[in-house]
SERO-4910 file (N, C-alpha, C, O; in steps of 0.05 Angstrom, whole numbers):
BEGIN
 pado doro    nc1    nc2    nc3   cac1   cac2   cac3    cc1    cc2    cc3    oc1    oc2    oc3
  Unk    A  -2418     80  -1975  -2440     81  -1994  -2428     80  -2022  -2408     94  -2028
  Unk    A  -2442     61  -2043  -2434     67  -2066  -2455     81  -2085  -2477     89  -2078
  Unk    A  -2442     81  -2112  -2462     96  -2121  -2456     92  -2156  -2440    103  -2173
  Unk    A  -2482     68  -2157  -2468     57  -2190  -2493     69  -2205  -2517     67  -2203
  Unk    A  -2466     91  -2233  -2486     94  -2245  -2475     80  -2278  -2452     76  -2287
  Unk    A  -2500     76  -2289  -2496     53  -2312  -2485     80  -2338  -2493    103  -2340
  Unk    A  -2469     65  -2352  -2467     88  -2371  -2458     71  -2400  -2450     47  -2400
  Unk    A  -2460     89  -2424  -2465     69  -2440  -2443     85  -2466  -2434     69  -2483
  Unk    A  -2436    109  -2468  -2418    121  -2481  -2398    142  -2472  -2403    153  -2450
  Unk    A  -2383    148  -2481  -2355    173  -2474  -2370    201  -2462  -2364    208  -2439
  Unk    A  -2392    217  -2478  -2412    229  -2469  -2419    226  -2435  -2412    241  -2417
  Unk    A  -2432    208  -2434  -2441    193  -2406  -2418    190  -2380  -2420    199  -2358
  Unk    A  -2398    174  -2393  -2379    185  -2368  -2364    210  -2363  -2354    221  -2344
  Unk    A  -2366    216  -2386  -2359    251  -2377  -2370    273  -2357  -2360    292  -2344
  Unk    A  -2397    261  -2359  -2422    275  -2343  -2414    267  -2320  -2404    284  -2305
  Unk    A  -2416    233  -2307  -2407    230  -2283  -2393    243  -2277  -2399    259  -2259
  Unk    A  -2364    244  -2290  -2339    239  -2278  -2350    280  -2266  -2346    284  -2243
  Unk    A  -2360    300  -2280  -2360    329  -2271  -2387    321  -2255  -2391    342  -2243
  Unk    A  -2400    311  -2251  -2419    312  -2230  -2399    310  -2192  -2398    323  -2171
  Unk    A  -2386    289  -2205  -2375    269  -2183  -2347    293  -2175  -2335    288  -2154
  Unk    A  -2338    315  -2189  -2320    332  -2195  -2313    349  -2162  -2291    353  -2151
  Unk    A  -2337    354  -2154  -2341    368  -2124  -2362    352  -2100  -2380    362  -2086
  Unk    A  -2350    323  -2104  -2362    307  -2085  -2349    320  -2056  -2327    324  -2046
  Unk    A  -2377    326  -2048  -2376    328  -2011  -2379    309  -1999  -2402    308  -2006
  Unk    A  -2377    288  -1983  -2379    259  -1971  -2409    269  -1949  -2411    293  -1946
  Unk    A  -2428    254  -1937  -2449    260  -1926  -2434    262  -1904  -2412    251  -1904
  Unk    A  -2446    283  -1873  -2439    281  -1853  -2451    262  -1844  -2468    248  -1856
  Unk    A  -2440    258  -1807  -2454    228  -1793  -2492    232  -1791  -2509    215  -1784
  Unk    A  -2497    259  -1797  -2524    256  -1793  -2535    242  -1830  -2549    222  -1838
  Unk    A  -2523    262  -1840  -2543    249  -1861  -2532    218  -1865  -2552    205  -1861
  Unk    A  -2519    208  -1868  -2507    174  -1868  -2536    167  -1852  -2555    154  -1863
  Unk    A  -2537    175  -1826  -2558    162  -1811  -2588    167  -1821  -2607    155  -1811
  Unk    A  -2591    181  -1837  -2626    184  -1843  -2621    167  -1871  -2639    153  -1880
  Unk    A  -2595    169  -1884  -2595    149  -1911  -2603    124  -1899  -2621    112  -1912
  Unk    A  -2595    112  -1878  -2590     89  -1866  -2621     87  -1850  -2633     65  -1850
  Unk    A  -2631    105  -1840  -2658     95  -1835  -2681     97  -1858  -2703     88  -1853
  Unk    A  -2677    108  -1880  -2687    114  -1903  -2689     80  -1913  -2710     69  -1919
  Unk    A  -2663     68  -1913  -2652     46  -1923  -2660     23  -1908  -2658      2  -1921
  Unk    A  -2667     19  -1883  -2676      0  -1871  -2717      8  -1863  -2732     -5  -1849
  Unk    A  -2721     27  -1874  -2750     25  -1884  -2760     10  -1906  -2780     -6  -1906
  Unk    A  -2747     15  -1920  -2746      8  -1958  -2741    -21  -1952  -2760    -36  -1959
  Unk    A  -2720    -33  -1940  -2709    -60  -1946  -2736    -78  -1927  -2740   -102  -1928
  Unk    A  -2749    -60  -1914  -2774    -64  -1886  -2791    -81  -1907  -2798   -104  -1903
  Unk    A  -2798    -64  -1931  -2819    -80  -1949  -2821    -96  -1957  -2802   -111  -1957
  Unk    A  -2853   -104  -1970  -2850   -130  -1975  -2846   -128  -2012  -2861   -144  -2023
  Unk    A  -2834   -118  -2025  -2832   -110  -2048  -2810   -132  -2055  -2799   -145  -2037
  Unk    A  -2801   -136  -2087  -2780   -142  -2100  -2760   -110  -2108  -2767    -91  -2122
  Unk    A  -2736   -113  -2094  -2713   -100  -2100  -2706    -95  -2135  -2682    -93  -2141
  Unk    A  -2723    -95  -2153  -2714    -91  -2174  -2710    -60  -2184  -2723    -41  -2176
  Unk    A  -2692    -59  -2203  -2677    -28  -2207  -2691    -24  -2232  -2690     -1  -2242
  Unk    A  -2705    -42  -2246  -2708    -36  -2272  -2686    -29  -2300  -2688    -18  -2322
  Unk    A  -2663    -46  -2284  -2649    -45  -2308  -2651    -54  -2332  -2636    -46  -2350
  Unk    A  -2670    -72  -2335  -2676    -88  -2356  -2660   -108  -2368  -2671   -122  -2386
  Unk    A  -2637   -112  -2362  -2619   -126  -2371  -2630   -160  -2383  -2620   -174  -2401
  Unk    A  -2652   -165  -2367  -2668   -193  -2353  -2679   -197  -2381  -2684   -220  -2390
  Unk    A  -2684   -171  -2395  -2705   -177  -2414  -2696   -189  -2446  -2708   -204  -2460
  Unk    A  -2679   -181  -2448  -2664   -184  -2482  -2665   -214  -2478  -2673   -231  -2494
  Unk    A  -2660   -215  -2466  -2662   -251  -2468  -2672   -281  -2456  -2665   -304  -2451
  Unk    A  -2698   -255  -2455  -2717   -284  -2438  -2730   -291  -2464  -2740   -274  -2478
  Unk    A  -2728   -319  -2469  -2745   -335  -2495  -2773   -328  -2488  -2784   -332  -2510
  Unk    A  -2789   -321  -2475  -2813   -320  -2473  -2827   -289  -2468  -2850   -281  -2463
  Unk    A  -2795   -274  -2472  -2810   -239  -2482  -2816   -228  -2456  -2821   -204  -2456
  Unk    A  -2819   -242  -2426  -2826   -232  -2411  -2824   -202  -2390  -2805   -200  -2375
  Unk    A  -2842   -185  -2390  -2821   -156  -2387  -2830   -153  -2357  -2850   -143  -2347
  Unk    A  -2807   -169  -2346  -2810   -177  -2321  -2805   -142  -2304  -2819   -134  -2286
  Unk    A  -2785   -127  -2313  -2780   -106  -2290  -2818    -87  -2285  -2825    -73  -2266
  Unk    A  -2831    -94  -2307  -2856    -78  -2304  -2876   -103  -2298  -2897    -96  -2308
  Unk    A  -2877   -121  -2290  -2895   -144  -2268  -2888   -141  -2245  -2902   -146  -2226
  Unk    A  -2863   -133  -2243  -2858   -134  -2214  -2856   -105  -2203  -2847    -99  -2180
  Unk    A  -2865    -88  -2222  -2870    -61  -2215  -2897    -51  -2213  -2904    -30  -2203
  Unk    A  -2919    -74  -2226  -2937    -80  -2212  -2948   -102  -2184  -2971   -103  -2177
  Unk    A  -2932   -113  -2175  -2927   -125  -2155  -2928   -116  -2134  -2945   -120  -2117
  Unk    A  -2901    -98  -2133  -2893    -70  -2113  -2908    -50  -2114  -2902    -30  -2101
  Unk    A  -2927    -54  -2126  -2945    -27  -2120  -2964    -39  -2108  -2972    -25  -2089
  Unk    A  -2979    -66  -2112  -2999    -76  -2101  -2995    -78  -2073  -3013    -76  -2057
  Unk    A  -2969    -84  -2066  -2954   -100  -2041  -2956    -74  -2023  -2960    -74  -1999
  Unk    A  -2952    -52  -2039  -2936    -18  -2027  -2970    -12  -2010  -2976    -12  -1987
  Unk    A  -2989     -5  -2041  -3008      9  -2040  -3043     -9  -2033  -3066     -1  -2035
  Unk    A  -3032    -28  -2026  -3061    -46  -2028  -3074    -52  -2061  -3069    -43  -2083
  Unk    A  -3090    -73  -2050  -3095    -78  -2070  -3107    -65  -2090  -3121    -48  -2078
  Unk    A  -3111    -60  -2123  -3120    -40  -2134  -3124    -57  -2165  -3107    -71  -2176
  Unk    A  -3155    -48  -2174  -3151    -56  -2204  -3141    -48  -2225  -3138    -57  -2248
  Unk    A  -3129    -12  -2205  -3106     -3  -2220  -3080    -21  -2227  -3075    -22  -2251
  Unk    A  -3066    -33  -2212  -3048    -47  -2205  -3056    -71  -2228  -3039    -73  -2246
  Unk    A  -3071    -84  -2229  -3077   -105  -2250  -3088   -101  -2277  -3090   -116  -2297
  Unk    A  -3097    -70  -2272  -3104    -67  -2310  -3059    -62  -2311  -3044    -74  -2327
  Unk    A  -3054    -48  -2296  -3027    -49  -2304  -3011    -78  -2319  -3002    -82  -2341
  Unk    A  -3014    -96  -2293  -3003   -118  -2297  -3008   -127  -2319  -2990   -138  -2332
  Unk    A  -3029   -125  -2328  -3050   -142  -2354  -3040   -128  -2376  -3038   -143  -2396
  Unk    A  -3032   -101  -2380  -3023    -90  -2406  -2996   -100  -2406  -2988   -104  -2429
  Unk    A  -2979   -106  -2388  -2959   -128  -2398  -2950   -153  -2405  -2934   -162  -2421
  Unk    A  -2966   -162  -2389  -2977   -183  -2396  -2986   -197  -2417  -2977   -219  -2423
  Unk    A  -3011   -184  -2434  -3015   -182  -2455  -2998   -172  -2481  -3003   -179  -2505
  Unk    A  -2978   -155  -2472  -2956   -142  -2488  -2937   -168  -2505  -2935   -177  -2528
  Unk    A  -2926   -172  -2475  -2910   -200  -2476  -2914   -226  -2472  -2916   -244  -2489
  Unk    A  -2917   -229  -2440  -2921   -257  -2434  -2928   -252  -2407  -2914   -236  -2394
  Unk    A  -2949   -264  -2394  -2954   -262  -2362  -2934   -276  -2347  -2926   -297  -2358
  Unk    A  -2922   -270  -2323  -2915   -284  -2297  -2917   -320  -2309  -2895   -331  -2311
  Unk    A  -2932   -329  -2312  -2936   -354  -2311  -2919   -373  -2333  -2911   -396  -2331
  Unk    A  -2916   -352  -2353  -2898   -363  -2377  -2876   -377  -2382  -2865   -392  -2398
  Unk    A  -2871   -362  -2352  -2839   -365  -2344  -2826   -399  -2354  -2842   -418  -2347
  Unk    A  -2809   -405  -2363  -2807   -436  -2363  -2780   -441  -2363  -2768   -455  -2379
  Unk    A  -2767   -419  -2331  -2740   -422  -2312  -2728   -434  -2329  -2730   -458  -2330
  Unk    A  -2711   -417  -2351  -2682   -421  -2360  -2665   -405  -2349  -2642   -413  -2354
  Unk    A  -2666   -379  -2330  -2649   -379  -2319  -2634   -359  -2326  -2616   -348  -2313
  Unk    A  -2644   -352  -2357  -2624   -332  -2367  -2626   -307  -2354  -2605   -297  -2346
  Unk    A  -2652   -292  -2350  -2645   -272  -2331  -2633   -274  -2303  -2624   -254  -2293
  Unk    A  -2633   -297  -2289  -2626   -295  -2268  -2594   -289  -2267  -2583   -279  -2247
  Unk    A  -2580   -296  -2290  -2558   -311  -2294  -2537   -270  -2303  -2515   -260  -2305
  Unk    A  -2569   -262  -2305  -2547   -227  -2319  -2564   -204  -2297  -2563   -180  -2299
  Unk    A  -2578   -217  -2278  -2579   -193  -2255  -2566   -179  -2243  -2547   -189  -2231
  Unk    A  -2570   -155  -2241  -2540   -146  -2220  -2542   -141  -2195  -2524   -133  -2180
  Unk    A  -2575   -150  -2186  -2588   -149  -2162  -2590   -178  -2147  -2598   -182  -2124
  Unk    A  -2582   -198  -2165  -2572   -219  -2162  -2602   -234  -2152  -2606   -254  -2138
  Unk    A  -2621   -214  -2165  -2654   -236  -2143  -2657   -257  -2165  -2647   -256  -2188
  Unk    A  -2677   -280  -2153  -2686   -302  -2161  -2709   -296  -2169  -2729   -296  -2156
  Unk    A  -2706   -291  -2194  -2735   -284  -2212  -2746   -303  -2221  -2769   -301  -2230
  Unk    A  -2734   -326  -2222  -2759   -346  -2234  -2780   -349  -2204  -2804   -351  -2206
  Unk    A  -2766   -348  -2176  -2786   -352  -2152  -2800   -327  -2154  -2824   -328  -2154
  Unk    A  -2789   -306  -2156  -2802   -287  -2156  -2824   -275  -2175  -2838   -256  -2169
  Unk    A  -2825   -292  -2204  -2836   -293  -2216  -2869   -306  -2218  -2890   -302  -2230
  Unk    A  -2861   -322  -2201  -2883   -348  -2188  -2903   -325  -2170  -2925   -314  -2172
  Unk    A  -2888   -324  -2157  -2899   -298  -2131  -2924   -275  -2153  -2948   -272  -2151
  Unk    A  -2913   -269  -2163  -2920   -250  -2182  -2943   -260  -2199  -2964   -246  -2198
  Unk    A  -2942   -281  -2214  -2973   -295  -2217  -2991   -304  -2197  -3015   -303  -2202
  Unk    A  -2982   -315  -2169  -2998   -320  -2153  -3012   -304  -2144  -3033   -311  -2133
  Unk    A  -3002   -267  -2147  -3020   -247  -2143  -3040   -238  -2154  -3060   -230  -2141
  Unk    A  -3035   -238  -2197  -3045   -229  -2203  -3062   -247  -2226  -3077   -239  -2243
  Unk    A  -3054   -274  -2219  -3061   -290  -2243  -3089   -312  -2231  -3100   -328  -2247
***
């Protein structure tokens, strides 16, 4: 198992590094409920995104993709809801809808989840657009 956490100053890894200070390793039981925990989750029909945002600084078209597709995953999770699309729509409106997209690539190119957001992007208007 790994376990990446993002950090951004001296402060920050310090914290890790005494979190991580009295690591106990999981026994074989818990490994196994992580592991069926983990093949529930991966079961869905959701986009794997972490919300790093990384995607965003430099999409030409402003798109704030980790929160469309966090309306996505909820629609996908929870059924359908006009909750779920007044969501979508306040970002939408914020930035740029799903549809804007006009695949340069640049987020795909700094994911660390390595997904195909311009397809996935498509997906994402076809739901709500």
């Amino acid at each position: 198992m790994t376990i990446l956490s993002g950090m951004s100053n001296q402060e920050q890894m310090e914290d890790n590094l005494n979190t991580m200070a009295e690591f106990i390793p999981l026994d074989e039981e818990e490994v196994e409920r992580v592991n069926q925990v983990r093949t529930m989750a991966l079961s869905q029909p959701t986009i794997p995104c972490t919300k790093c945002r990384y995607c965003t600084p430099g999409c030409p078209m402003e798109i704030s993709i980790p929160d469309l597709f966090t309306a996505y995953n909820s629609q996908k999770l929870y059924g359908k809801s006009g909750r779920y699309k007044t969501y979508y729509n306040k970002f939408a409106k914020a930035t740029n809808p799903a549809s804007a997209c006009i695949q340069c690539g640049q987020c795909e190119g700094v994911c660390p989840q390595h997904l195909e957001i311009i397809s996935l992007l498509e997906k994402v208007a076809e739901e709500f657009e």
